[in-house]
Structures are given as C-alpha cells and as structure tokens.
N, C-alpha and C positions, 0 to 999 in steps of 0.2 A: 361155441364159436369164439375166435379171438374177438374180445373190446376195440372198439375207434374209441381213442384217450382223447381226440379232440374234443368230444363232447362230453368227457366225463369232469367231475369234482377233481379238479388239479391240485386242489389242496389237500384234500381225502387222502388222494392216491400219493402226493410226494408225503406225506405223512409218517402212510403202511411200509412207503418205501425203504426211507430213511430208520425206523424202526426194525426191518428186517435186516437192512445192512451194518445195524450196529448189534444186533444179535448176532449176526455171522461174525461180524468182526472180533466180538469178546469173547464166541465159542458158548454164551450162553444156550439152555433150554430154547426150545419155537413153543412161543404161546401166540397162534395163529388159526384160527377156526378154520373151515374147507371155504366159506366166500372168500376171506379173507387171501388166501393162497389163489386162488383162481385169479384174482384182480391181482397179484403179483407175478403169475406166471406171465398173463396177458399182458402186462408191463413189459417183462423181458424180453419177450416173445415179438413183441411190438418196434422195440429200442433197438432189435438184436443184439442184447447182452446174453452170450452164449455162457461167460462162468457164472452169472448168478438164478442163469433162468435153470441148468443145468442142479445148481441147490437147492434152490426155489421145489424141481420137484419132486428131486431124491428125497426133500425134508416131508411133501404133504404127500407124496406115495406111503412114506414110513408110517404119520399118520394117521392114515383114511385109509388103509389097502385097496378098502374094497370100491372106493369112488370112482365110478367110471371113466369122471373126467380126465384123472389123474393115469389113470390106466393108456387111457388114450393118448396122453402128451409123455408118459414114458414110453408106447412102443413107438411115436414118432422120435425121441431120442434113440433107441435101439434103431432104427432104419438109418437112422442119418450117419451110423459109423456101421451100416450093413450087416446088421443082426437082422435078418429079415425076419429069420425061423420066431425069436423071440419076441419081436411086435406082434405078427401075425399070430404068435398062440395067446398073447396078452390081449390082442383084441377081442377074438374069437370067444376069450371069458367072457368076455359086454358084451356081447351076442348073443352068450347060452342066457344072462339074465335079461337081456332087451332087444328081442331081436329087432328090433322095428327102428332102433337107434340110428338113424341117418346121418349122424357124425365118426360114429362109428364104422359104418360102412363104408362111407366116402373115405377116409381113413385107411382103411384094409385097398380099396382099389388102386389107392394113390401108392400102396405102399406095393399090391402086386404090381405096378407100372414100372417101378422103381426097381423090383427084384427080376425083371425081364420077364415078365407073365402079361403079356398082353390081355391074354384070350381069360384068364381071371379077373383082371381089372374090367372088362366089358362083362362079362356074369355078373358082377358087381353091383357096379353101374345100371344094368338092367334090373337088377332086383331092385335097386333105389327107386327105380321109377316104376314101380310097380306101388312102392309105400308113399308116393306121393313129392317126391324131388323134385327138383326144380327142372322142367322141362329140357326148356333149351339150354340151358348150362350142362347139365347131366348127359343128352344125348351131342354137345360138342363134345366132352370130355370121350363120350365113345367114340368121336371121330378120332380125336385124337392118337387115342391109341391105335388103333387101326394104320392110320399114318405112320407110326413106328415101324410099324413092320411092314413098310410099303404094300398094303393093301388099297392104294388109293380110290379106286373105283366105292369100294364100300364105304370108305371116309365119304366121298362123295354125294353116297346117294344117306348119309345121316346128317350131312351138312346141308344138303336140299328139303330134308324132312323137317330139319328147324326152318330154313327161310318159309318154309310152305306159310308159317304161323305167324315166323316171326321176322318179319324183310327187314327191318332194321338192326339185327343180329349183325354188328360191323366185323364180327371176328369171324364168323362164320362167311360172310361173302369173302372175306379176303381166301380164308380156307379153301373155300371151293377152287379158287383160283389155281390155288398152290399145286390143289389137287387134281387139278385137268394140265397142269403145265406138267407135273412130274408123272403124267402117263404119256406128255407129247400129243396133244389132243384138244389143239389151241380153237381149231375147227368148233368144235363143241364148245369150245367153252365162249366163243362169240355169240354162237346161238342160243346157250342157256343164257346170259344177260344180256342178251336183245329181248329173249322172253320177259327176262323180268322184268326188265325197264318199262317193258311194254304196262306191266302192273306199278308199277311203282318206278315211275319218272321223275322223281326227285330225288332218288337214293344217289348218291355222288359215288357213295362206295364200289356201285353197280357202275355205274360212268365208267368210273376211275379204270376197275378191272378190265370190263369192254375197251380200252383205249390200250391197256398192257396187251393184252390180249391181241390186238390188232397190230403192233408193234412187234410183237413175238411172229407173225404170219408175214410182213414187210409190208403190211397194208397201212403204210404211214399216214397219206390225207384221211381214211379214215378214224386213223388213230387220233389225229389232230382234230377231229370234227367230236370225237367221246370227250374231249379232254377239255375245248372248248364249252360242253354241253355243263361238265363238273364245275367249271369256272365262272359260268354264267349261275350257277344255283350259288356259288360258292367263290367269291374270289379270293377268302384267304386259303385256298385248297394250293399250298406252294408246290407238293408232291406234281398236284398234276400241270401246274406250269414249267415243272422243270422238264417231267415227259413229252411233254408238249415241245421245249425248246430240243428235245433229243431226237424227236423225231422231225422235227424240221433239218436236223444237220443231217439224219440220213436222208433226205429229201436233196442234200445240197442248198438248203435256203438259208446261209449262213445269218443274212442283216435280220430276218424273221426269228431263227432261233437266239440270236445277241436278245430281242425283245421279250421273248418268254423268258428265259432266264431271267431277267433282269426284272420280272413280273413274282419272281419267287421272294423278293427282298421284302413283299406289299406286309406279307402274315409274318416273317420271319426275319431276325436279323440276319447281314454280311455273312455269308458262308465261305469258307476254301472253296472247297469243290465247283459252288455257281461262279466263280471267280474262273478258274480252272477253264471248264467249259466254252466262257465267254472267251478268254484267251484262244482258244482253240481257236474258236470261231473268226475270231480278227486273223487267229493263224493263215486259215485255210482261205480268207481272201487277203490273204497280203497283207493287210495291215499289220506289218511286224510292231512299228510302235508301242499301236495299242495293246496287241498282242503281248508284249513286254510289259505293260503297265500292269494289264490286269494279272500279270502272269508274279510280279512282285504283291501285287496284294495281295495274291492269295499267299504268300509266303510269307505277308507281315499277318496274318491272320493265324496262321501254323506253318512255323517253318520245317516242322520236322514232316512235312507234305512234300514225299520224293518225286510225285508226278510234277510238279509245280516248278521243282528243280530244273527237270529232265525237261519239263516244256519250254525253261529259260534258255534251256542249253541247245534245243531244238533250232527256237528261232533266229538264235545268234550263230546256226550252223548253217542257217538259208540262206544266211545275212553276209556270207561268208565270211567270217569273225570265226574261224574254229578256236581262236586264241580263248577266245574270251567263251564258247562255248564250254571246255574242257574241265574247268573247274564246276560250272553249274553240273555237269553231269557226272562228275565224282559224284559231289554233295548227294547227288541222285541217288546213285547205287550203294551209297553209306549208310544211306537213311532205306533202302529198299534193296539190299541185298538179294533178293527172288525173283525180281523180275528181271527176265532174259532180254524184253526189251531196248532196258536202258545198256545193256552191255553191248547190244549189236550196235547201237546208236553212239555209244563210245568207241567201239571199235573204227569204226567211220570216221569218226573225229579224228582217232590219230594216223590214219591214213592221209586224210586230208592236214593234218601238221608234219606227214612224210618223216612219221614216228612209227616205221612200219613192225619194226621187232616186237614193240610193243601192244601193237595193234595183231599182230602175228597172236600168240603169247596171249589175248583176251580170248580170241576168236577161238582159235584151239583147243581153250578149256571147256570153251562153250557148246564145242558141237559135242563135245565129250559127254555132256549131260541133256544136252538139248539136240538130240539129229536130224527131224523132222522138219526144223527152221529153214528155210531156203537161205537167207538170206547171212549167217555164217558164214555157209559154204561157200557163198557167192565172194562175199568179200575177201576171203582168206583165201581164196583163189588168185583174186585180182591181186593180192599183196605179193602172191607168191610169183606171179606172171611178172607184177614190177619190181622183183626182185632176181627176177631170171633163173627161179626156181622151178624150170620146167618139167623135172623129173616129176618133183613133190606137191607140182600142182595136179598134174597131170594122176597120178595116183591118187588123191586128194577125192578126185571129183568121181573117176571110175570106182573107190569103194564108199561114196555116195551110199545113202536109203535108197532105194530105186522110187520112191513116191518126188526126191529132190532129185536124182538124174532126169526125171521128166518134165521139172519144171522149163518154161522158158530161157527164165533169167541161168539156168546151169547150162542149156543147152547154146546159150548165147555163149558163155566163158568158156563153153569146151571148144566151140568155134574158134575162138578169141585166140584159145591156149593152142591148138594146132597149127592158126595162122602164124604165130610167132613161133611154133617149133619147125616151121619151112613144111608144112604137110599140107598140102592145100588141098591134094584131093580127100583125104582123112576130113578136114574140115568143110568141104560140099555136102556131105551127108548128113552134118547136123544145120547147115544153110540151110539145106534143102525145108527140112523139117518145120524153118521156120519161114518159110518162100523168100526168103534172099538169097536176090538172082546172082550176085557175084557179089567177089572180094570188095570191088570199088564202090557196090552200096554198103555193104557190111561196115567199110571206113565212112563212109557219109553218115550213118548213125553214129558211129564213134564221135566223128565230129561236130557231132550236134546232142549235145546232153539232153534237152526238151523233148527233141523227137524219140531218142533211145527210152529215156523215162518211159514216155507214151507206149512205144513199140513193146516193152519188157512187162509192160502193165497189161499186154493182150490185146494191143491194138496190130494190125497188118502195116507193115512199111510202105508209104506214098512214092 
C-alpha cells in the first residue's frame, strides 16, 4: 500500500530523494536496497511525479525481479498506457507465489475494471472477500462495477448489503440513490430511506437523499420538510439549503427560497451559482434591481459564468432596455456557445431592436439544429409575418415537427399568418382549436401582451 508522507521522517525521505535524483542525473550505478525503492516509489507515486516514479521502478524491477511489490507497480504502469494482457500476466506471477496476496488482487480487479471486464473485476472482488477484505469498501467496489454496465438494480441490492452493517457508509447511500434515479424508481427510493431513517434518524445523508428524492417526484413541501430535518442535525449541510431554496422556487415561494440560499453562505463561502439563483428569485418577483445586483455579483465572482450574462440580459429585456440587454447576451453565448437558450433569447432581443434580418439569420440556424424548440419557430415566424414574408412564413410553419405544429403558441401564429394573408376562413380552424370565438377577440389578445402571455402559456381566453 502507498505511504501518507504526512506522518513520515521528512528528512529521511528528502534525503533517499535527493540522493536518487542525483544518481539519475549523473547516470551513476543505484545503490538502493528493495525498502529503500518502495519509500521512493511511494514518494513519486504520492507527488505525481510520473518521469521519476516511472525510473524509480524500471530501476528496482531491474533489481529485485522477483519482488512482488515491484511487480505490481510495473503492471499498474503497463495498464495505465493499456497493456492490459502484460499487467494482468505480471500479476497473475504474484498469485502463482501468493495467492492470498490482497494487493494483488485488488490490483488485477482494478485493472479488469479498466480493460472493460466488469463481470472479472467482481470474481475478483469476491474472491477478496472470501480472504478477508475489507467489507464494505470491497463489496461497494462491486457495486461499482456493476453500475458500469448499467446493471443498477444489482448495484442496488450490494449497496443495501453494506448499509445493512454499515449506515454510515456516506458513499454508498449517495450510490443507492444514483441507483434508484437511473432505473426511474424515485417511488422506491423514498420508501427505502424512510425505512432507514426510521433506524437511523440522524443520518443527514439519508435526509438529504429522501429530499432529492422527493423533489425528483414534484413532492416539493415534502422535500422541503427532509431538508429541513438535514439542517436541523446539521446547519452547515449548505447542499441541502440550497435544495431547499430550489424547491421552494418550484413551489413559487420566491422571498422563502432568496432565504435558503442565502443560508448556504453559513458553512461555505460567496458562490456564482447562489448568487445566480437569488437573482432569479428577485427576477421572478419583479425586483429587477436587486435582480440586477445579485446578477453582477455573481459575475464579479466568475465572469466567465454565461448564465449570469444571459440573466443580465434577461432583466434588462423585461425592463424594456433591449439596448442595453444585447450586449450582456453576446457576452452570454461567447462564453456558452451550447446553449440554445440564450440564442432564442437573443433572437427576441433583436426583434425587439426591429433588427429583424439579424434576428431572421440567428433563428434560422437554430431551428436547423434544434427542431423540437417551439419557440424558434415561433419567433421566426413572427419576423417573417412583420416582414410581410407570407409565403415563407407560411411554409415555415407547415414543414414544422408535427410535435411544434401542435403547439399552442404555432397554432396561435398560423392563425396570426392567415389573418394577414386575407384568409379568414383558413384561420377559423386553427381559432377554433383554441376556442377563440372571432377575429375581434383574436385582436384583443394581441392587444394585450399580459393576457396573450397567459393565454399561449395554457390558460383559455376570458
């Protein structure tokens, strides 16, 4: 096993060090015994000095051949540039002279994990625990693998076999989690940590999961009441105050989630991200100010934080400032090139600066790679209708995904686009669709942006 150099003779060891490195350096003989090399490799090994741990043990393989230890840190050099065949038959020697050798072993699993050999690395593994390996660490590592190869259920029931012994295994409850979320099987996995809380009511880790867990299912107050439970054992648990602050926004409890967040700074310092969220928050009740404010600290914090950008740019486009919008949401998509968000959100912007070629010309490329978006198609419609592109809107919309022809908000614009092509009875049919009884409410939504929002969001017309 590798050395902790914290508690070793630091004069000792820069001593061996400095000695070996001025033997390498003159090209002299190694006059170095087999302890002597082992507390050199475990040096390099430790520092990650790859070129001398790499000499270190070409030089005591040369000479010790038959030293197990040596054997075993050559075929982890061999695996790590994917000589599998040759760790593995180097190991395999230390096995025919020690089979019981539990470094070795561990070694060989690690390395079939590596060579894509799941179902070896768990034979493995279970032979180790048959000579006496460490329990719970052994039988997670065989959950582990298993997880590879998305076998989750069985990861599952070996990650339940360690908490049986050992509940405060914090890597294994998180596991478990992982492992009930990646079969979609959130149901369960609430009721397996209610069970266990039930035994162990102070585990936070069990809290914490029970609160994801409930959050995953859209059982928010309960989620908020697991996360409160974690906070009360634990208040610097910042994880779960931040959950806490995220499910109160799907709650719509905007001034409750500003206060969990802002509960995450107690254990941790100033984050982007909690910054971020809070800005939302002031977002989503109007407070553009503050909104604004926290929406620069988080960019004095990391500027190269595209959401932070985009949410400056957001607010100053509510604000109706698309001026001053336009730029934060470059900044945005420079620094986050991937997300289709901030494009549609630019696109809007220069609609709203009656930059429409431009706005054309984003949208365009966008649906090219993103078709499924409603909201695209929706705008690059609207550019096109106020640009009295009725042919090419009109076409636009008809070779539509059929999942966006069935949206509201397309079937609103394709009303929209026949109103203005003089086709009124063409445009009853998609009225119909959405119970607007005539043209003259159709215009009354128009002229009320609040209520269309509302209406195009899935509410029925007053």
């Amino acid at each position: 096993m590798d050395r902790d150099f914290e508690s070793s003779d630091y004069q000792e060891i820069n001593d061996l060090i400095s000695r070996f490195e001025e033997v390498v350096s003159n090209g002299n003989s190694f006059y170095f015994d087999a302890d002597e090399f082992e507390e050199i490799i475990d040096y390099y090994a430790f520092n990650n000095n790859d070129k001398y741990l790499e000499k270190a043990i070409n030089s005591a393989i040369q000479l010790f051949p038959n030293n197990p230890y040596f054997k075993l840190k050559t075929a982890e050099r061999h695996a790590l540039f994917g000589h599998y065949f040759k760790a593995i038959r180097l190991i395999n020697s230390v096995l025919k002279d020690e089979p019981n050798n539990l470094d070795a072993l561990e070694t060989l699993a690690n390395i079939y994990s590596e060579d894509g050999k799941p179902m070896m690395a768990v034979k493995t593994y279970l032979q180790m625990l048959k000579l006496g390996a460490p329990e719970a660490s052994t039988l997670f590592s065989i959950a582990q693998e298993y997880q590879y190869f998305d076998k989750w259920e069985v990861a599952a029931r070996y990650l339940k076999r360690i908490l049986e012994k050992y509940p405060d295994y914090y890597n294994a409850i998180h596991e478990l989690y992982h492992s009930f979320e990646l079969m979609g099987d959130m149901v369960s996995s609430v009721e397996y940590f209610k069970e266990f809380i039930d035994k162990n009511p102070y585990s936070t880790s069990a809290w914490f999961n029970l609160g994801v867990s409930y959050s995953n299912l859209g059982m928010f107050p309960e989620a908020i009441e697991a996360y409160d439970y974690v906070l009360a054992i634990d208040p610097y648990y910042s994880s779960a105050a931040f959950n806490k602050g995220n499910a109160f926004m799907n709650l719509g409890k905007f001034e409750d989630a500003i206060l969990s967040f802002k509960e995450t700074s107690i254990a941790e310092p100033e984050d982007s991200l909690t910054f971020i969220y809070i800005a939302k928050c002031h977002e989503n009740l109007e407070n553009f100010d503050d909104a604004l404010r926290y929406f620069f600290k988080a960019i004095e914090l990391d500027d190269t934080n595209g959401e932070a950008h985009a949410g400056i740019a957001s607010v100053y486009h509510q604000m109706e400032s698309p001026e001053k919008a336009l730029g934060f949401m470059e900044k945005a998509i420079s620094l986050s090139p991937d997300i289709n968000e901030f494009k549609i959100a630019y696109g809007a912007i220069l609609i709203d600066l009656e930059r429409y070629e431009e706005a054309e010309d984003v949208l365009e490329e966008l649906i090219k790679k993103e078709t499924d978006e409603v909201d695209p198609w929706y705008f690059l419609a609207d550019i096109k209708i106020i640009l009295e592109k009725y042919d090419s809107a009109y076409q636009l919309l008809t070779n539509a995904p059929e999942t966006v022809q069935n949206d509201r908000k397309i079937i609103f614009k394709m009303a929209d686009l026949l109103i203005q092509m003089k086709m009124p009875k063409e445009a009853k049919v998609y009225l119909d669709q959405l119970n607007i009884i005539d043209i003259q409410q159709f215009n009354q939504l128009l002229e009320n942006p609040e209520a269309l929002d509302f209406f195009l969001n899935g509410f029925s017309p007053s």
